[in-house]
C-alpha positions as CSV (number, residue, x, y, z in Angstrom):
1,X,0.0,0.0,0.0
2,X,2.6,2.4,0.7
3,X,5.0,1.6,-2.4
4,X,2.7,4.3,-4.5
5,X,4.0,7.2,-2.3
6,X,6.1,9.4,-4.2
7,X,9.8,9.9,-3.1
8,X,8.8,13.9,-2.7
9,X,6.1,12.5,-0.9
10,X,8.7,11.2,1.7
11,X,10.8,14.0,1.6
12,X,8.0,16.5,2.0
13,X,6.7,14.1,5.6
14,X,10.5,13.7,6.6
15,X,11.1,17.5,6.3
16,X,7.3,17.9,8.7
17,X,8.8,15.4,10.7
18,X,11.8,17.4,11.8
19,X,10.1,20.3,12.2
20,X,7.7,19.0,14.5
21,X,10.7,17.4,16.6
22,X,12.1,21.4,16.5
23,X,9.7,22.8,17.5
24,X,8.6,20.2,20.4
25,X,12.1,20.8,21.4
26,X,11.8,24.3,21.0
27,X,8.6,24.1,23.2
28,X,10.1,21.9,26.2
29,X,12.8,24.8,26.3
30,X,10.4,27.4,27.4
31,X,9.8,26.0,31.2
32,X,7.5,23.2,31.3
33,X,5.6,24.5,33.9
34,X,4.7,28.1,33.4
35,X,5.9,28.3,29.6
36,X,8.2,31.2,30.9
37,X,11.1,30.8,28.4
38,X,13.3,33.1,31.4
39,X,12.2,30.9,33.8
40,X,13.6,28.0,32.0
41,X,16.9,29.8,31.4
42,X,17.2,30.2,35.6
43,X,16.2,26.8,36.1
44,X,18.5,25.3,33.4
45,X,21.5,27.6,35.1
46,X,20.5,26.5,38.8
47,X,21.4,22.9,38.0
48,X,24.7,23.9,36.3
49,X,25.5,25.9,39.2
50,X,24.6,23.0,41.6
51,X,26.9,20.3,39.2
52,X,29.6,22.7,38.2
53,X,30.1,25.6,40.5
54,X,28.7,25.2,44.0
55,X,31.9,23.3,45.1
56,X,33.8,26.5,45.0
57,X,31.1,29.0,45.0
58,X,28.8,27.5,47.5
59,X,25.3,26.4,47.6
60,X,23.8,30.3,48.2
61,X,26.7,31.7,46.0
62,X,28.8,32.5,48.4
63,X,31.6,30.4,50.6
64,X,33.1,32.1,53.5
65,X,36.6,31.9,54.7
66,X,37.8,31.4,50.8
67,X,38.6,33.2,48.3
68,X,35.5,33.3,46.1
69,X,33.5,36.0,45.4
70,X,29.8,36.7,46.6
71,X,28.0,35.9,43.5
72,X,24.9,37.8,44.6
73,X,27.0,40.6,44.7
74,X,28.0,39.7,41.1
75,X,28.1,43.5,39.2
76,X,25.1,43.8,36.2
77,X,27.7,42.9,33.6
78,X,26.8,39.9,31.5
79,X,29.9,40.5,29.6
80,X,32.4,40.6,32.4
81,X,30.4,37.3,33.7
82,X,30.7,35.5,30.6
83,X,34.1,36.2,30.4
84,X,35.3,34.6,33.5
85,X,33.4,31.8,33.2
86,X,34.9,30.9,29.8
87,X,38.8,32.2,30.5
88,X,39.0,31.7,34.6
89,X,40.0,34.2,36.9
90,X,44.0,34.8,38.6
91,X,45.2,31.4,38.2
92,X,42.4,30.6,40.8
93,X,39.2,30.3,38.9
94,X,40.1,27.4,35.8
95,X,37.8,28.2,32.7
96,X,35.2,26.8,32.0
97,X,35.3,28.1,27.9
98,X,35.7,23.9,27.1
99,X,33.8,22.7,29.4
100,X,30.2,24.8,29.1
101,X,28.4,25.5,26.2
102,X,27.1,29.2,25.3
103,X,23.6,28.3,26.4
104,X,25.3,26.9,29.8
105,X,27.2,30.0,30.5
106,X,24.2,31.6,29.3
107,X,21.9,29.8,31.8
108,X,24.2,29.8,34.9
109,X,24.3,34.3,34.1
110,X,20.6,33.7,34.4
111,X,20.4,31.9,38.0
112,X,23.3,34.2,39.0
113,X,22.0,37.6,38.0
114,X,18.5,36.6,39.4
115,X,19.4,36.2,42.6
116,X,22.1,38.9,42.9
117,X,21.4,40.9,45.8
118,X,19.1,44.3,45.9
């Protein structure tokens, strides 16, 4: 039954099919429970800070009696942050360029800069 569909046939439902898979992805990016795309972003960045940053940085972003900043206290400088993530910081800080994607660094600047102190 199916041997009379044409090949553009095919290529016409493959092409549908990955743009349905896109944009379902596309979709699940936004948060899944409030459809808040920033949201998503923060949550995303929490559980990067958590896995990759809290050993140094601390749970609450900050680690007293060592040498790493307040991260609440982080300036409003996306640039600056990205920047140290990706190339470390005085021999102290290794970067992280290699290790995290754009959208990572993106996400953790999210968490960071969301709960940076009034």
């Amino acid at each position: 039954m199916l041997k009379h569909i044409s090949h553009k046939t095919v290529a016409v439902l493959a092409t549908a099919l990955v743009l349905t898979v896109a944009l379902a992805a596309t979709v699940r990016a936004a948060d899944e429970t409030t459809g808040d795309p920033v949201q998503a972003q923060i949550d995303h960045g929490k559980s990067t800070y958590a896995s990759k940053c809290s050993h140094c940085h601390g749970p609450n972003m900050m680690n007293s009696g060592t040498i790493t900043p307040d991260l609440r206290a982080f300036p409003d400088d996306k640039t600056r942050f990205v920047t140290t993530v990706k190339n470390g910081k005085n021999n102290k800080m290794p970067p992280w360029g290699d290790i995290l994607s754009d959208d990572e660094i993106g996400n953790l600047w999210a968490f960071v800069s969301s709960r940076r102190k009034p």
